[in-house]
N, CA, C and O atoms as a CHARMM CRD file, in Angstrom:
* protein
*
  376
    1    1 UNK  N      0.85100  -1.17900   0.00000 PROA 1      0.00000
    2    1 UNK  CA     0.00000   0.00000   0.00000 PROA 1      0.00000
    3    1 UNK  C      0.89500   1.23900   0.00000 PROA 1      0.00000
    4    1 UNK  O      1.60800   1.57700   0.94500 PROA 1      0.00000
    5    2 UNK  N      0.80000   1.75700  -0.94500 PROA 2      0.00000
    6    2 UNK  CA     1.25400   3.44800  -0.86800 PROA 2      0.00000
    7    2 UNK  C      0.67400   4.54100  -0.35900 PROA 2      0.00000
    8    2 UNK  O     -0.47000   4.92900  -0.59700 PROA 2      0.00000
    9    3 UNK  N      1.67400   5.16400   0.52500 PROA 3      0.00000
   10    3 UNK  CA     0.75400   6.28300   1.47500 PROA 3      0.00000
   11    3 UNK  C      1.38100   7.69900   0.62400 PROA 3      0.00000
   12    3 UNK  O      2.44200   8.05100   0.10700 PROA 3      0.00000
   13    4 UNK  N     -0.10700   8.28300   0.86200 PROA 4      0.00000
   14    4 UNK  CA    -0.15400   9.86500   0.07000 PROA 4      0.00000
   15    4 UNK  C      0.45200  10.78200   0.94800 PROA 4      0.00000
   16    4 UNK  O     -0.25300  11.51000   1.64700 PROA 4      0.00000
   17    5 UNK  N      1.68500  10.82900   0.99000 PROA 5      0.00000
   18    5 UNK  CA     2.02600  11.41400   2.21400 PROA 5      0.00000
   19    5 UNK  C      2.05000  13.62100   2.28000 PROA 5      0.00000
   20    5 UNK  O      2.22800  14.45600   3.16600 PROA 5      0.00000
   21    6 UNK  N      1.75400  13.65600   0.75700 PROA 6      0.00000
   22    6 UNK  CA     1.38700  14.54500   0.88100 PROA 6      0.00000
   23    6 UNK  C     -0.36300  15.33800   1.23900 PROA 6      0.00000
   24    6 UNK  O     -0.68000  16.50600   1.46500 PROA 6      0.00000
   25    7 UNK  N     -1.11400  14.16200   1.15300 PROA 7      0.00000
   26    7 UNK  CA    -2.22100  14.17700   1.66500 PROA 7      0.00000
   27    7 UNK  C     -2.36000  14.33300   2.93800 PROA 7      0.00000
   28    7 UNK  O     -3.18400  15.09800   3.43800 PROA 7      0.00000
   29    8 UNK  N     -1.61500  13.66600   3.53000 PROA 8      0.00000
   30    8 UNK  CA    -1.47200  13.59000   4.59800 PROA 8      0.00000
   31    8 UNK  C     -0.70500  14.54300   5.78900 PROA 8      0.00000
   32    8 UNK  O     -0.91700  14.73400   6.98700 PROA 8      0.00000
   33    9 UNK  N      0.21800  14.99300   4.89000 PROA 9      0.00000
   34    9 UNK  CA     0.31000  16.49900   5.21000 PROA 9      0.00000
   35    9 UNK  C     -0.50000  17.60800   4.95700 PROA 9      0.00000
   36    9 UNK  O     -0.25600  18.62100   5.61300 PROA 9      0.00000
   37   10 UNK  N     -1.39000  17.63400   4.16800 PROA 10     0.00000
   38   10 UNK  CA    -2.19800  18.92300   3.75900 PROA 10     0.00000
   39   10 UNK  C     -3.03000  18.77600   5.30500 PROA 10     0.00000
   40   10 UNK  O     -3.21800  19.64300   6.15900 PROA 10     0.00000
   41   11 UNK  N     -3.45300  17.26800   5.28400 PROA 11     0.00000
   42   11 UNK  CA    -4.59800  17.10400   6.54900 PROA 11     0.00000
   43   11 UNK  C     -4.32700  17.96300   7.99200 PROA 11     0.00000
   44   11 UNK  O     -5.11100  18.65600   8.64100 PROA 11     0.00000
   45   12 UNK  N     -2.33400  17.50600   8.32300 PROA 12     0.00000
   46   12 UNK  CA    -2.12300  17.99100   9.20100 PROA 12     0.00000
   47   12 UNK  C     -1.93500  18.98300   9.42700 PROA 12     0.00000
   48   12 UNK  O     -1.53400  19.39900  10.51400 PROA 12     0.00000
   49   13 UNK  N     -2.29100  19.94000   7.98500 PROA 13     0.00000
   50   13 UNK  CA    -1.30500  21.44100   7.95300 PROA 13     0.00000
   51   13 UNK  C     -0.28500  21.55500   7.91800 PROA 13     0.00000
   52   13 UNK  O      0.17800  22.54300   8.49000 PROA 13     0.00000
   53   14 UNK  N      0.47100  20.78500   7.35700 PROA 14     0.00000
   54   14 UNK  CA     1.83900  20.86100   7.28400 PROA 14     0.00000
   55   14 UNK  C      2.77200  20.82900   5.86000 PROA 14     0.00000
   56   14 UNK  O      2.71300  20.01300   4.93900 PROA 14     0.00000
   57   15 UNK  N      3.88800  22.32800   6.06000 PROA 15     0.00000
   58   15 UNK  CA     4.50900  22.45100   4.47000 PROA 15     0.00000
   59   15 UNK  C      5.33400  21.33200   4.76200 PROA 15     0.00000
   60   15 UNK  O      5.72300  21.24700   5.92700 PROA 15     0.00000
   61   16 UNK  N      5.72400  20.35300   3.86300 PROA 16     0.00000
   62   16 UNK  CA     6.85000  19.60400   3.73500 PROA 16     0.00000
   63   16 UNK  C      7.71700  19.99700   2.70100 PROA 16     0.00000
   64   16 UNK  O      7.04500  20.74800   1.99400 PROA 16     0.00000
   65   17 UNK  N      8.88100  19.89200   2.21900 PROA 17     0.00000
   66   17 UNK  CA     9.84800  19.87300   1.47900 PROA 17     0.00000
   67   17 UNK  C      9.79800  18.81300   0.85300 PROA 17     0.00000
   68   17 UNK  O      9.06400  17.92800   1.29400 PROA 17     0.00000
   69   18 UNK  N     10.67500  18.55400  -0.53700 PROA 18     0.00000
   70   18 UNK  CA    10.65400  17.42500  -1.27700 PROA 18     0.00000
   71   18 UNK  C     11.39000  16.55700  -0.48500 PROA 18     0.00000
   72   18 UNK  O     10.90700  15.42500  -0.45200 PROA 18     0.00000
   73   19 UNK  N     12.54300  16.74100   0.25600 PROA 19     0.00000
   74   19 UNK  CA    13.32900  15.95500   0.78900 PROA 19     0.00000
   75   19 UNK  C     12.54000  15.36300   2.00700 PROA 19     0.00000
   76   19 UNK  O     12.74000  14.16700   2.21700 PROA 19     0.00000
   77   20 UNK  N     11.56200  16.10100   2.94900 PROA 20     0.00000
   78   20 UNK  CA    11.07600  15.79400   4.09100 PROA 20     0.00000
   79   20 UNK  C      9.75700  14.23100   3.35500 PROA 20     0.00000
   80   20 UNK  O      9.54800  13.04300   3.60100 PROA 20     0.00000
   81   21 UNK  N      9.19900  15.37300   2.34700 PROA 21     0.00000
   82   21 UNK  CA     8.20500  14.22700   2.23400 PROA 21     0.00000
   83   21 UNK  C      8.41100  12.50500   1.59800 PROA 21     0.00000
   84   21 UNK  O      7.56200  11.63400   1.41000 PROA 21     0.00000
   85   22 UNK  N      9.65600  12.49900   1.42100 PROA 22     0.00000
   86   22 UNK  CA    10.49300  11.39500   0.80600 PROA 22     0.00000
   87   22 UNK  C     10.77400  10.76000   2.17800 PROA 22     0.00000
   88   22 UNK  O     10.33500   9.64000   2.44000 PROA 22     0.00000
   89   23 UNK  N     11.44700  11.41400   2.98700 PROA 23     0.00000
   90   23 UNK  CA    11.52100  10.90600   4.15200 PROA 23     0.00000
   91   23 UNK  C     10.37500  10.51300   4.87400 PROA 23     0.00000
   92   23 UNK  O     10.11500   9.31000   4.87400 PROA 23     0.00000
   93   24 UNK  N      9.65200  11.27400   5.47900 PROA 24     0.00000
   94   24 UNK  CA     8.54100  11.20200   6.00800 PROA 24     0.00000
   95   24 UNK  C      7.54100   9.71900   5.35800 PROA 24     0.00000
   96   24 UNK  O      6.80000   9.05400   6.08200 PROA 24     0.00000
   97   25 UNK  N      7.74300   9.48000   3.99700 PROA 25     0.00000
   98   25 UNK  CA     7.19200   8.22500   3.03400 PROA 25     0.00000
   99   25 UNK  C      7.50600   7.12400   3.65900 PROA 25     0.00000
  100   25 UNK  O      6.67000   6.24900   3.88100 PROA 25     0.00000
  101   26 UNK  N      8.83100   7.03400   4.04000 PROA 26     0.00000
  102   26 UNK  CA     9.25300   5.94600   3.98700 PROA 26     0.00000
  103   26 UNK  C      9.15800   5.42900   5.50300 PROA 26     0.00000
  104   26 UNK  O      9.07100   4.26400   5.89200 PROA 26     0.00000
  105   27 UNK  N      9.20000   6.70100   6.30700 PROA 27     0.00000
  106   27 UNK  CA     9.13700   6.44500   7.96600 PROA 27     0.00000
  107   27 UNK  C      7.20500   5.66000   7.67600 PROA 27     0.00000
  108   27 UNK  O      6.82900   4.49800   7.52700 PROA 27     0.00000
  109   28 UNK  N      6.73800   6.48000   7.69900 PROA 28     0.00000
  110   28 UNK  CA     5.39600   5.75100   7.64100 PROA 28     0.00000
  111   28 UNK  C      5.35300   4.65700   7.00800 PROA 28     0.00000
  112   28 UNK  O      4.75100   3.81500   7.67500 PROA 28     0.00000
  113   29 UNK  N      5.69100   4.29300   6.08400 PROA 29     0.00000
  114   29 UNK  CA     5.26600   2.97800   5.03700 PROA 29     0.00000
  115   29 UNK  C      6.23200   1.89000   6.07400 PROA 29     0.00000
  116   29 UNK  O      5.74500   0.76300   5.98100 PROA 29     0.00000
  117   30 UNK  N      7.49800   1.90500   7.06200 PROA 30     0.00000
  118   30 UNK  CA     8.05100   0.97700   7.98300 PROA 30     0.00000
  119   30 UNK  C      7.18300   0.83200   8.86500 PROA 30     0.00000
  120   30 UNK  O      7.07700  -0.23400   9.47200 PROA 30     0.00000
  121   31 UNK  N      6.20700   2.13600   9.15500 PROA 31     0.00000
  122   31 UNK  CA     5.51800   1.99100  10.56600 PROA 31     0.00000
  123   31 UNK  C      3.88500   1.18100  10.33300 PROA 31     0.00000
  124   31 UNK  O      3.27300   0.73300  11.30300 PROA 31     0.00000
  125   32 UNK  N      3.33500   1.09400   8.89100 PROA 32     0.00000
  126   32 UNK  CA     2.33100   0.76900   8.58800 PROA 32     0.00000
  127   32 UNK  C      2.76900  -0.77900   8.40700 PROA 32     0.00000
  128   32 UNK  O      1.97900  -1.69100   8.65200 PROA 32     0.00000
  129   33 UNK  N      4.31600  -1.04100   7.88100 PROA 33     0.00000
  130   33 UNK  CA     4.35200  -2.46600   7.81100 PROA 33     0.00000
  131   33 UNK  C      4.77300  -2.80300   9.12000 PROA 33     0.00000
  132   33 UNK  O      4.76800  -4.03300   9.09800 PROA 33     0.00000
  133   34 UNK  N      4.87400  -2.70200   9.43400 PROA 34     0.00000
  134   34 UNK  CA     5.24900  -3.19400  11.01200 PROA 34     0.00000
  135   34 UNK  C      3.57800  -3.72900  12.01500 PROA 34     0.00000
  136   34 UNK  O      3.20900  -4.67400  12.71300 PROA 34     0.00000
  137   35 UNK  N      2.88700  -2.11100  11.36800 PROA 35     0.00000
  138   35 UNK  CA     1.52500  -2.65000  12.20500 PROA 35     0.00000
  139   35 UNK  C      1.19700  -3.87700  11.54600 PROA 35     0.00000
  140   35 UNK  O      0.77100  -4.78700  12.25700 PROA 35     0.00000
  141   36 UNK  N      1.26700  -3.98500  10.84500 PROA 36     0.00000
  142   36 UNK  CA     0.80100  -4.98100   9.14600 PROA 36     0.00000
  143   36 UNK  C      1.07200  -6.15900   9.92400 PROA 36     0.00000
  144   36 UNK  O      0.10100  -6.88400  10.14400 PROA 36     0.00000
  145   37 UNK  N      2.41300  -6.57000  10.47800 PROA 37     0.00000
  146   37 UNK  CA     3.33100  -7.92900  11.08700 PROA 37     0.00000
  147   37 UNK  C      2.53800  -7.90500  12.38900 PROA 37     0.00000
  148   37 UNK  O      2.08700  -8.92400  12.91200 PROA 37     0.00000
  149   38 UNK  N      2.41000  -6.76400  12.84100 PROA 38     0.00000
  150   38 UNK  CA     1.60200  -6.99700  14.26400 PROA 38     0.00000
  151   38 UNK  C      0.22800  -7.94000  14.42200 PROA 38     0.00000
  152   38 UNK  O     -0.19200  -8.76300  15.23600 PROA 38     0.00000
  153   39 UNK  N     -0.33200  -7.19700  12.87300 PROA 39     0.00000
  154   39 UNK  CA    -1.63300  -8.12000  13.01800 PROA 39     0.00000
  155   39 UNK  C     -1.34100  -9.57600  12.26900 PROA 39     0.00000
  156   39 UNK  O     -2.27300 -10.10600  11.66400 PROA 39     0.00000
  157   40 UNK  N     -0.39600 -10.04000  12.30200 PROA 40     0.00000
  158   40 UNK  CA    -0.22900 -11.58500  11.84900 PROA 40     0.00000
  159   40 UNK  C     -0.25800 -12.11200  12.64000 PROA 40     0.00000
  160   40 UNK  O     -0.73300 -13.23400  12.46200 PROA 40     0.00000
  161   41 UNK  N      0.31400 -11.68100  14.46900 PROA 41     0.00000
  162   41 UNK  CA     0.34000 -12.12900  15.50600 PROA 41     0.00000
  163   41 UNK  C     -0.67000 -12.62700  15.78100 PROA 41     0.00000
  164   41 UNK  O     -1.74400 -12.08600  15.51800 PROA 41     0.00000
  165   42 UNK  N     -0.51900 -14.32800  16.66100 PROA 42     0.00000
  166   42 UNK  CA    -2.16300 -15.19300  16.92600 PROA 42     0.00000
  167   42 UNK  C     -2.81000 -14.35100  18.56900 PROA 42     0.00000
  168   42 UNK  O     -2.03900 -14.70000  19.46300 PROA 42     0.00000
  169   43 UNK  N     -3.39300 -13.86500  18.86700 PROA 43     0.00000
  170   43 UNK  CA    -3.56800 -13.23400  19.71800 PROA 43     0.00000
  171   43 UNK  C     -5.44600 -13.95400  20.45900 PROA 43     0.00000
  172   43 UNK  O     -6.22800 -13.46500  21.27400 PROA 43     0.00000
  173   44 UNK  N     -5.47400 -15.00500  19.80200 PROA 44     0.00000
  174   44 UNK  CA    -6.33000 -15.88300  19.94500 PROA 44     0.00000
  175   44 UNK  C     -5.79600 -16.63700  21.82900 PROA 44     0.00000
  176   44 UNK  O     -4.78700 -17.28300  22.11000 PROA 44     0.00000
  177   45 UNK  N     -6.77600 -16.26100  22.61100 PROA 45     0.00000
  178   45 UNK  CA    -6.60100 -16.34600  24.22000 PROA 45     0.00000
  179   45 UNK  C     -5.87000 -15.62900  25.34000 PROA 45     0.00000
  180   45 UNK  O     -5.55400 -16.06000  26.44900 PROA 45     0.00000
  181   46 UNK  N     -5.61700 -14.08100  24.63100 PROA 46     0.00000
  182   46 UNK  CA    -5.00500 -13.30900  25.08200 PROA 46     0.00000
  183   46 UNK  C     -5.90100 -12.58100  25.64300 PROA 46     0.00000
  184   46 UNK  O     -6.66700 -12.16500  24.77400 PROA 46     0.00000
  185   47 UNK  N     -6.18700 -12.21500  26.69200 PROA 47     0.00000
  186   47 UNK  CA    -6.83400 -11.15700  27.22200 PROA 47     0.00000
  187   47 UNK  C     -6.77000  -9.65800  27.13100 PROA 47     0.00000
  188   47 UNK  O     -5.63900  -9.17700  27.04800 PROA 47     0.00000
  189   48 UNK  N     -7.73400  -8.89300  27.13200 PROA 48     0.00000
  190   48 UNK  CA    -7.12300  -7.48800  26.52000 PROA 48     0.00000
  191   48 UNK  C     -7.17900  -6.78000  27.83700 PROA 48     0.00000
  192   48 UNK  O     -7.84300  -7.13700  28.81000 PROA 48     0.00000
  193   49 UNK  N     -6.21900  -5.48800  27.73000 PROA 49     0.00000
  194   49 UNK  CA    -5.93800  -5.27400  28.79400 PROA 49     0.00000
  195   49 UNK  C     -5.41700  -3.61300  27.99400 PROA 49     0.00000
  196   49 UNK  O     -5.04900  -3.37600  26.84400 PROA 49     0.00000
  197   50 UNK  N     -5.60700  -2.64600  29.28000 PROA 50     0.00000
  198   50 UNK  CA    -5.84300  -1.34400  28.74900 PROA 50     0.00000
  199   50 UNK  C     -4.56700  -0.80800  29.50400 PROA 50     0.00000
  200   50 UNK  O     -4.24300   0.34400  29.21800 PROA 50     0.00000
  201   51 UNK  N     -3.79300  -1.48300  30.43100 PROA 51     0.00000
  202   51 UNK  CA    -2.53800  -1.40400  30.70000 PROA 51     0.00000
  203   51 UNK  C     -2.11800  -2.91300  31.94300 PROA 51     0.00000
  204   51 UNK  O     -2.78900  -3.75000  32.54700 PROA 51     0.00000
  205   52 UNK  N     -0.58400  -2.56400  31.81100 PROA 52     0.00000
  206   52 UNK  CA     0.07900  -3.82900  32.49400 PROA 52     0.00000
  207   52 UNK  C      0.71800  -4.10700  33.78000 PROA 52     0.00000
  208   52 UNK  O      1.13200  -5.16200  34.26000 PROA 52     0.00000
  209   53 UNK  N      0.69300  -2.56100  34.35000 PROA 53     0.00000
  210   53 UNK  CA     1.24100  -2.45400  35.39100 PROA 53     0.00000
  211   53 UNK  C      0.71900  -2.79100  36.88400 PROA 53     0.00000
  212   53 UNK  O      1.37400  -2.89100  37.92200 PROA 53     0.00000
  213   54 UNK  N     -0.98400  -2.96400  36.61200 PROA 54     0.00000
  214   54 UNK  CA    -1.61600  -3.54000  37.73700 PROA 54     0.00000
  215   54 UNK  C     -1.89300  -2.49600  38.84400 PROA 54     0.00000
  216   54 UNK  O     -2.32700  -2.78700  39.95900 PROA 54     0.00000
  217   55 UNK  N     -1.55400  -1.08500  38.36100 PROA 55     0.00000
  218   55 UNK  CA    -1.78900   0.24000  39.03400 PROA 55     0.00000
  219   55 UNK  C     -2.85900   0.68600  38.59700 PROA 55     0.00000
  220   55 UNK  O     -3.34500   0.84000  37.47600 PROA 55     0.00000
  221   56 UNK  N     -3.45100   1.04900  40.55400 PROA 56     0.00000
  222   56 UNK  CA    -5.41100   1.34100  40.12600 PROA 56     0.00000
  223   56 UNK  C     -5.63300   2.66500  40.86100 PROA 56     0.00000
  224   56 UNK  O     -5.21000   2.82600  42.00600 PROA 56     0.00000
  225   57 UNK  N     -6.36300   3.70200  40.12700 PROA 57     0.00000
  226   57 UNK  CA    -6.46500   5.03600  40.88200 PROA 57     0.00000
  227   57 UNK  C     -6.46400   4.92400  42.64800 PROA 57     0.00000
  228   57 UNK  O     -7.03300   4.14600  43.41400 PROA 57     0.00000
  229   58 UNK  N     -5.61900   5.99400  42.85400 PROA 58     0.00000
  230   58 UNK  CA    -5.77100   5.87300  44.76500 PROA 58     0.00000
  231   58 UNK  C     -6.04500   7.41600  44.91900 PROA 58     0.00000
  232   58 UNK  O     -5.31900   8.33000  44.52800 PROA 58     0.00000
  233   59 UNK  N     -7.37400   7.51500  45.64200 PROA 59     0.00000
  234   59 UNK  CA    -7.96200   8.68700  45.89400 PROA 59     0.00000
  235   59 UNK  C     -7.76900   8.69700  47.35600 PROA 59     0.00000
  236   59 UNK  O     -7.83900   7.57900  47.86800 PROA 59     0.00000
  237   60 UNK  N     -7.50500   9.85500  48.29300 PROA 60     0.00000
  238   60 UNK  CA    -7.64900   9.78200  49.57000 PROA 60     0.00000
  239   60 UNK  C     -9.08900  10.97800  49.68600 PROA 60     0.00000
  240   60 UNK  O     -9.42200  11.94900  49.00700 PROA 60     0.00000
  241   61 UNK  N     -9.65400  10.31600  50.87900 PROA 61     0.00000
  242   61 UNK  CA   -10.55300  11.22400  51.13000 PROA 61     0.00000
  243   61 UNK  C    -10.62500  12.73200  51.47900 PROA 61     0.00000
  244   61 UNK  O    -10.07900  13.38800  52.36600 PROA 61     0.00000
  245   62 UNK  N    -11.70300  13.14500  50.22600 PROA 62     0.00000
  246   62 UNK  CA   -11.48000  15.05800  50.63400 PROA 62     0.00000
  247   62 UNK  C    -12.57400  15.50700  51.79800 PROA 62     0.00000
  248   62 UNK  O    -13.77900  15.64600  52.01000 PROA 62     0.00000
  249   63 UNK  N    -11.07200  15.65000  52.47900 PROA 63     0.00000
  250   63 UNK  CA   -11.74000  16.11400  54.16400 PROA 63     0.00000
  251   63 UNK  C    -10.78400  17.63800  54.39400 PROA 63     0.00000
  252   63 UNK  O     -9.58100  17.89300  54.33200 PROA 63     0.00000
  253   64 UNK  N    -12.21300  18.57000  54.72800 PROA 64     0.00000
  254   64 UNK  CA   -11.81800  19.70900  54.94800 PROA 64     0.00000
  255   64 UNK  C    -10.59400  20.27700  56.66400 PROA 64     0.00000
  256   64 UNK  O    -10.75300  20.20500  57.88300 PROA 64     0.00000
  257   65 UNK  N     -9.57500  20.74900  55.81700 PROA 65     0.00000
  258   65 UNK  CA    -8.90900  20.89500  57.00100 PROA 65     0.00000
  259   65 UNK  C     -8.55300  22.45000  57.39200 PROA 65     0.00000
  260   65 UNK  O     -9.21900  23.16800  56.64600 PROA 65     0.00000
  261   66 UNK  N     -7.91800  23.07300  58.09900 PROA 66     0.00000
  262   66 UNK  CA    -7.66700  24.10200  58.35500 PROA 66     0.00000
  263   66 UNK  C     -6.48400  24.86500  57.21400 PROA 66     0.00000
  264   66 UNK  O     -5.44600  24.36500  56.78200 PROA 66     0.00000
  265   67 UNK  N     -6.98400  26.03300  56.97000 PROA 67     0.00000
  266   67 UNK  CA    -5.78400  26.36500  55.39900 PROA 67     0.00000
  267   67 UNK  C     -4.92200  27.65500  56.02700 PROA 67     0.00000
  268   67 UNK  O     -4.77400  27.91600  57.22000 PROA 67     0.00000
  269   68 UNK  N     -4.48000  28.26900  55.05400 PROA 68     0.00000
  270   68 UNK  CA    -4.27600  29.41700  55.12400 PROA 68     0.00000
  271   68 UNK  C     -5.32700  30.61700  55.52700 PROA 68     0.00000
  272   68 UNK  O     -6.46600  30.25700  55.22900 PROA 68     0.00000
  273   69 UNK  N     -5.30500  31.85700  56.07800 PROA 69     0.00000
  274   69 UNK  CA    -5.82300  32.65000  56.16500 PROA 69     0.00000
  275   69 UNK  C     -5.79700  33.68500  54.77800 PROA 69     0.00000
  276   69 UNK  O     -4.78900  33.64500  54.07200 PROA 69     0.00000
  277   70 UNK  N     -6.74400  34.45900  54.46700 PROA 70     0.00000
  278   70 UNK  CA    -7.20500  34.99200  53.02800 PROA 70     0.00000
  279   70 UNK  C     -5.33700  36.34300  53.64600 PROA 70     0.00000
  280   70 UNK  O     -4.45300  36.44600  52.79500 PROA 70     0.00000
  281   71 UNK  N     -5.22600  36.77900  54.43900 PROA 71     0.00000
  282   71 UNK  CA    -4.33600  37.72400  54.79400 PROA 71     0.00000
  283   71 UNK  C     -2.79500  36.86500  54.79700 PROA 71     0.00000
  284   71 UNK  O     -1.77200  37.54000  54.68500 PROA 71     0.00000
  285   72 UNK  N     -2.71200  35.57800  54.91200 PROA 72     0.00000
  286   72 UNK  CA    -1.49100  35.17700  55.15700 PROA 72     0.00000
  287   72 UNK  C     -1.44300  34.20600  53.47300 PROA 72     0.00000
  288   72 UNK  O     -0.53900  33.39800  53.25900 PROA 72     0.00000
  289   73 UNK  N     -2.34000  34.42900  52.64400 PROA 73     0.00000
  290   73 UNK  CA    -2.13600  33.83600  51.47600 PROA 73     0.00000
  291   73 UNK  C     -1.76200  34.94700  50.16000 PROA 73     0.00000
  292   73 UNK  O     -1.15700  34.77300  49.10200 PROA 73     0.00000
  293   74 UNK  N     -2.62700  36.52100  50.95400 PROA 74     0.00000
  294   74 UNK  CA    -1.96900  37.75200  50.14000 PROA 74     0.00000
  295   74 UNK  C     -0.62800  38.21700  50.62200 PROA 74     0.00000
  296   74 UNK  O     -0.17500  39.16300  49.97700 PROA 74     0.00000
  297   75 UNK  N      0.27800  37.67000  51.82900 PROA 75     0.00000
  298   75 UNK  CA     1.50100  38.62000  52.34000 PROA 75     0.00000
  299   75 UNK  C      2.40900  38.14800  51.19300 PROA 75     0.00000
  300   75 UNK  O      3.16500  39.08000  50.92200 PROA 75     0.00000
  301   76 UNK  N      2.53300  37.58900  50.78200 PROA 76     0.00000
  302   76 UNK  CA     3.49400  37.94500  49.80500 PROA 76     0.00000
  303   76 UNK  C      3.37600  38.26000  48.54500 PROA 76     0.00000
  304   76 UNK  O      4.32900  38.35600  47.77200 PROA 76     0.00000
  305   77 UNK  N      2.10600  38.45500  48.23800 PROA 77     0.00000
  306   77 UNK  CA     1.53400  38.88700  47.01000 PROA 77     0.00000
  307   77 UNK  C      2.02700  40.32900  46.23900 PROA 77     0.00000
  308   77 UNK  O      2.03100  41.33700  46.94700 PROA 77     0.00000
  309   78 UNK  N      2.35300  40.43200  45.11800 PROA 78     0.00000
  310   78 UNK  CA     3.03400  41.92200  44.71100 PROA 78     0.00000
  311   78 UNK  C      2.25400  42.94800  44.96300 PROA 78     0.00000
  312   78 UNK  O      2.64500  43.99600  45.47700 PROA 78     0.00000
  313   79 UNK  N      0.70800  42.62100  44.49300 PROA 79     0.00000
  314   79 UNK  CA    -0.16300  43.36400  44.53200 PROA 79     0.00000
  315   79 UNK  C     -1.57500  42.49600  44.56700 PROA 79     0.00000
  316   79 UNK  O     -1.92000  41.50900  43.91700 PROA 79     0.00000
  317   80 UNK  N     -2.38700  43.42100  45.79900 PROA 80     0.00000
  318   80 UNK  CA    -3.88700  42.90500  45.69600 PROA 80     0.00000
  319   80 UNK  C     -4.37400  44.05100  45.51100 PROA 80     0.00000
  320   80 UNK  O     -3.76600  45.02000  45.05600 PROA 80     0.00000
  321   81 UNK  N     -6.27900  43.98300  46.09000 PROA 81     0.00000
  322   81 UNK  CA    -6.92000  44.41600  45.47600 PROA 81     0.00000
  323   81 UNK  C     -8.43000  43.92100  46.29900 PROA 81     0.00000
  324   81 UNK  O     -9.06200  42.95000  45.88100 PROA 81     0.00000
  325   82 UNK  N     -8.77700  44.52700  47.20800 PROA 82     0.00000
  326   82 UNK  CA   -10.47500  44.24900  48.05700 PROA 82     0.00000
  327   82 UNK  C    -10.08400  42.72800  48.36600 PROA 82     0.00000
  328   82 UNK  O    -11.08600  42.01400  48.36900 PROA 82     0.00000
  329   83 UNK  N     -8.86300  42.02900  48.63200 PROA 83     0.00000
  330   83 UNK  CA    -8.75100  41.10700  49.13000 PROA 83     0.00000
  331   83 UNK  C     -8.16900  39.88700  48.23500 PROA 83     0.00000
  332   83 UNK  O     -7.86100  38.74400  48.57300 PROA 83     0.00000
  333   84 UNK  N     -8.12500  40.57500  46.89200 PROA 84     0.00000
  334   84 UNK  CA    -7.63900  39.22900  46.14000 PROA 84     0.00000
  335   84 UNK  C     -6.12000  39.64900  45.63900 PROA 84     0.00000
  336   84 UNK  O     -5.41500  40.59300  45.99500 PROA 84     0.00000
  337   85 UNK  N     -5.82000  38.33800  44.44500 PROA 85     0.00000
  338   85 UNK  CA    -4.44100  39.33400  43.92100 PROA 85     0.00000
  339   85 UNK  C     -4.94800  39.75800  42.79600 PROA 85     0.00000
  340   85 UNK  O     -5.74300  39.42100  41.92000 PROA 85     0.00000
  341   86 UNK  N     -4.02500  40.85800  43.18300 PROA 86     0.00000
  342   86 UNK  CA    -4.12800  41.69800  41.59600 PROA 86     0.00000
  343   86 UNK  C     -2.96700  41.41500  40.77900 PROA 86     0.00000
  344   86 UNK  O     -1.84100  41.56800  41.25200 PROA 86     0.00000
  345   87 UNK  N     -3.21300  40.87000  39.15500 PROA 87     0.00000
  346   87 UNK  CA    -2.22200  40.98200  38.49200 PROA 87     0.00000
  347   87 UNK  C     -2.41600  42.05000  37.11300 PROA 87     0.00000
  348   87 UNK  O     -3.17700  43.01700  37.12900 PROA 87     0.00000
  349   88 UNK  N     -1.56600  41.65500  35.94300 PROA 88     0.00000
  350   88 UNK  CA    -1.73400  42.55600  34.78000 PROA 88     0.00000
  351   88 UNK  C     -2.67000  41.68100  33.79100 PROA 88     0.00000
  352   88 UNK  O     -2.46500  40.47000  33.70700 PROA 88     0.00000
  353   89 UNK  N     -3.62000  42.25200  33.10000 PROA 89     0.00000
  354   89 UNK  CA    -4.43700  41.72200  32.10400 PROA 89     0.00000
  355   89 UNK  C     -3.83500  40.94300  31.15100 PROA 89     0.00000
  356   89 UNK  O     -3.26800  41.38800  30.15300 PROA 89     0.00000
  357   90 UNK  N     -3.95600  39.70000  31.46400 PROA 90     0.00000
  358   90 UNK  CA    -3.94000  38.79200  29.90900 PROA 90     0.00000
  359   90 UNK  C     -4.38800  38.94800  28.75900 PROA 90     0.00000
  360   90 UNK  O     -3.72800  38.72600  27.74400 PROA 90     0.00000
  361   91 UNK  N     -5.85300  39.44800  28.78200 PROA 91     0.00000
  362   91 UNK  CA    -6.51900  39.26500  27.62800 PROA 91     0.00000
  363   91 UNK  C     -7.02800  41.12100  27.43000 PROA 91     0.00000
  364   91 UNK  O     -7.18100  42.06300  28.20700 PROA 91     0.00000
  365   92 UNK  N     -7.13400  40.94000  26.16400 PROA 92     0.00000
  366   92 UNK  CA    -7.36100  42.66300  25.69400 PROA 92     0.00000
  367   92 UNK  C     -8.40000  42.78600  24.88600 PROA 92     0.00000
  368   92 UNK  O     -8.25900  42.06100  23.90000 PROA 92     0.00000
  369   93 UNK  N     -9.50900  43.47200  24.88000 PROA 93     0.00000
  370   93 UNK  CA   -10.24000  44.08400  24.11100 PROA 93     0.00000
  371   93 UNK  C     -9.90800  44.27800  22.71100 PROA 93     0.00000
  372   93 UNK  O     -9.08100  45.18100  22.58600 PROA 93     0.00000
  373   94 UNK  N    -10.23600  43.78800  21.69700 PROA 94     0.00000
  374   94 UNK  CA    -9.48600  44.45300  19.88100 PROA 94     0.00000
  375   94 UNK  C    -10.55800  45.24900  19.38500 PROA 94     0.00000
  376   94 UNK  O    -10.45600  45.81400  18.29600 PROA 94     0.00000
């Protein structure tokens, strides 16, 4: 199977060069045959499995504890403002 690899760049948005997309051809067409060999594999009594490490979310319970004070979370703040921080505007009006 031959891959359009300039198709496949237009998809991604991407300029390639003559030299890149020659390259880029051939990386994919190893990686498509490779999947290709993968699926020859007998995988007949294998169980599927969505990872291998046998690691399972560990949540600890959210229990409210004592924090900072709103005054000892602004002392080092550059600048506040009626109690919060104040910084410089990210976003601008056009």
């Amino acid at each position: 199977m031959k891959i359009n690899v300039p198709h496949v760049a237009k998809l991604a948005n991407l300029t390639l060069s003559d030299q890149e997309l020659k390259k880029f051809e051939s990386q994919l067409q190893e990686t498509v045959d490779y999947v290709e060999e993968l699926n020859e594999v007998d995988t007949k009594g294998v169980e599927s499995t969505s990872q291998v490490t046998g690691l399972e979310n560990v949540l600890r319970e959210d229990i409210a504890k004592p924090s900072l004070s709103q005054e000892e979370a602004l002392s080092n703040a550059k600048d506040t403002y009626n109690g919060f921080f104040k910084v410089d505007a990210i976003l601008e009006d056009e």
